[in-house]
Structure formats: C-alpha cells, structure tokens
N, C-alpha and C positions, 0 to 999 in steps of 0.2 A: 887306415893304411892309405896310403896316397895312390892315385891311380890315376894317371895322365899321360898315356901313350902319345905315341913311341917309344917316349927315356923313359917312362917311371909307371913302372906296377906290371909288365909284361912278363912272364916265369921266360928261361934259357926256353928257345924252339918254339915258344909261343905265338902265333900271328894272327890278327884282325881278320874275320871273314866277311863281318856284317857289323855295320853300327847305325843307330840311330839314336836322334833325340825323339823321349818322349813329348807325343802331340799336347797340346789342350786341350782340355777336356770340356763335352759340351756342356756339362752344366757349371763349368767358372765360365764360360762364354755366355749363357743364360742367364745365369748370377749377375753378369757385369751387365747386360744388356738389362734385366728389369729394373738393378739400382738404377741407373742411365736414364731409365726414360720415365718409372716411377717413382724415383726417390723425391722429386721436386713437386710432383702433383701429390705424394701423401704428405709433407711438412705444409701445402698451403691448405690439404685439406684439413692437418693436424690444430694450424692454424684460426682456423674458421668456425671449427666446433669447438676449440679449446681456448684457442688464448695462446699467447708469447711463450708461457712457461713448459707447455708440450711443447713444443715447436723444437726447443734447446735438448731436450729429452730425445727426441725424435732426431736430430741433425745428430747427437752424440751416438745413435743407435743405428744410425747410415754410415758414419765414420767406420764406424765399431766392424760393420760388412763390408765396405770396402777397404780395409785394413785385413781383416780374412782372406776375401778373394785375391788383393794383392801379391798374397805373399804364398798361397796358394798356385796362382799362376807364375810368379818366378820359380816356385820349387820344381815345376812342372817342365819350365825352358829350362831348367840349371841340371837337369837327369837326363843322363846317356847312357843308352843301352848296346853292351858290345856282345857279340856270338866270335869268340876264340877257338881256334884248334882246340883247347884243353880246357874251357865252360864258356857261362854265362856268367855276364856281368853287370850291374846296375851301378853307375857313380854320379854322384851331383858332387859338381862343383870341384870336382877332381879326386875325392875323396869317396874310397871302394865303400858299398852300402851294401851289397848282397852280392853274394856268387853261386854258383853250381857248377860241380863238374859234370863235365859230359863224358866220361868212362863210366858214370852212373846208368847210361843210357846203350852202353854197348853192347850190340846182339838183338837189340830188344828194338818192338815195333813200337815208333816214336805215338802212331797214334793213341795209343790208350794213357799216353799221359801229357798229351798235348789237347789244348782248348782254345779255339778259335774262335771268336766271338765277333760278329760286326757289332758296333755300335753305334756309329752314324754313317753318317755320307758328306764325303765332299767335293764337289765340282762333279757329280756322280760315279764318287769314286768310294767303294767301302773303305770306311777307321775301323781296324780290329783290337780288339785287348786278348791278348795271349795271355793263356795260363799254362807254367810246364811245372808238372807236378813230380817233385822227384821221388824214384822210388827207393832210394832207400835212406832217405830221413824224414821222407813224406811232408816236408813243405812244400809251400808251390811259390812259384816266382812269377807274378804278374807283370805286365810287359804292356802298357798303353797306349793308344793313339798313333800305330804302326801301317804299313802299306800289305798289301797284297803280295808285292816280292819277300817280305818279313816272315810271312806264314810258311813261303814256300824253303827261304833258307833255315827255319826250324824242323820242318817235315825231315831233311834230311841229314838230320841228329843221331836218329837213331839206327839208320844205315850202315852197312858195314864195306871198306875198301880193300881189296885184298891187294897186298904190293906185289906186284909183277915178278920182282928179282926173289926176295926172300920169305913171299906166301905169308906176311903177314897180315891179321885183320886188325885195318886202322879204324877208325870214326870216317861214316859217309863227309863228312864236312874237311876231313885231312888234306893237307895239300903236298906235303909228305912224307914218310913212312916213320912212324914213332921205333921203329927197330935198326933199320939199315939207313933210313935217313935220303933214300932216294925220292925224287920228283914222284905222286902220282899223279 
C-alpha cells in the first residue's frame, strides 16, 4: 500500500502528530568505521602472510561487507515513522510496512506496553529504540534511533481526552473529537 502523506495513505479525519526518520544505527556506523580504517591494514597483512591469491579472496570479503552495510544503512535513512490520530506507522520509501491501531490502546495505561530503551548517546543526547507492544495481537512494533520528545508523544497514547461538548472519550493524542468532530 502506498503511503506518502499528505495525498496518499491518510484514512478521512486522519492527521500527522509525530513523524520521524529512523536514526542510524550504532553498529552500521561501527561496521562502516572498522571496514574504513581496518579493511586495508588486514588485505596487506592478508598479503604478507599469504600471497596475491588471499589478498583477492580478502578484497572480495570487504566488498561483500560493505555492500551489506550499504544497503543496510539506506534501509535505515529510506524508514519514516509516523504517530496519527488513528495508529502507528512505519514506511520506507513511501510504501506502508507495518501499522497499529491506537484504539488498541484506549483506556489502558500506555506504560505496560511501552519500552524505552537508550541506546547510545549523541552530542550528549540519548538515541532510544521504542518498543509498543500491542495488546491485542500481541506484536510489538519497534521504533529506532528516536529523540526524547518521541518517547514523550508515545507516553500519551494511551491517555484518554474527554470532549467538552459531547463527553466523549477520544485518544490522549486526538486533536479532535472522533464523535462530534469538535476542536479539543
């Protein structure tokens, strides 16, 4: 299913709350940086103990990893992660890969099926990988290489908004009223 907001993949009454691209991950950035600076010192030392004939075996076995991480690290820039009025969304490259509704989550406290995880640090700042684990098909939809603000607009998933006019309870995240349709 094609999914490229604004025009294409939004349901009627649908709207963006939160989007992010997924970060990089520190070990393709580890991966790239030991090819990088050891891939040349192990072919001469492949060379030294071996012979020409390693050396070919060896540069075909460096290709071979950086043709992984490559493509590896474009999958990673090409994945957007959107939080809608009506789920979660994960799409690479325009094209919807996973979703979850968040009606799945209403009433219910978001933390026992939400997982925040740091994973590294950048500029002293924590990378978290979120896990929200749905409860009633019991997948979980991991979420990587996110900020601090990302954790806080999942926390209030599982909130409830009561609409002022017609006492409905919407999704903490609603902007508004899934019944009367008025502003909350």
């Amino acid at each position: 299913m094609r999914f490229d907001p604004p025009t294409q993949g939004l349901q009627a009454g649908e709207s963006i709350i939160w989007t992010r691209r997924e970060g990089t991950g520190g070990k393709v950035i580890a991966s790239g940086f030991l090819l990088f600076m050891f891939g040349p010192v192990g072919l001469a030392v492949l060379y030294n103990l071996y012979g020409m004939s390693m050396v070919v075996s060896g540069a075909f076995l460096l290709f071979v990893i950086f043709i992984v991480i490559s493509t590896t690290f474009i999958r990673e820039r090409r994945t957007r992660y959107y939080l809608t009025t009506e789920r979660i969304i994960e799409a690479r490259g325009g094209t919807l890969i996973k979703e979850m509704f968040l009606e799945n989550f209403a009433g219910r406290p978001m933390s026992q099926f939400l997982e925040a995880k740091v994973t590294h640090q950048v500029n002293h700042r924590p990378i978290y990988t979120i896990r929200v684990y749905d409860p009633v098909s019991d997948e979980v939809f991991e979420l990587k290489g996110l900020d601090s603000s990302s954790t806080h607009a999942f926390e209030r998933i599982g909130q409830i908004t009561e609409c002022p006019y017609c006492r409905f309870d919407n999704i903490g995240i609603s902007t508004e009223c899934k019944n009367c349709g008025a502003t909350l």
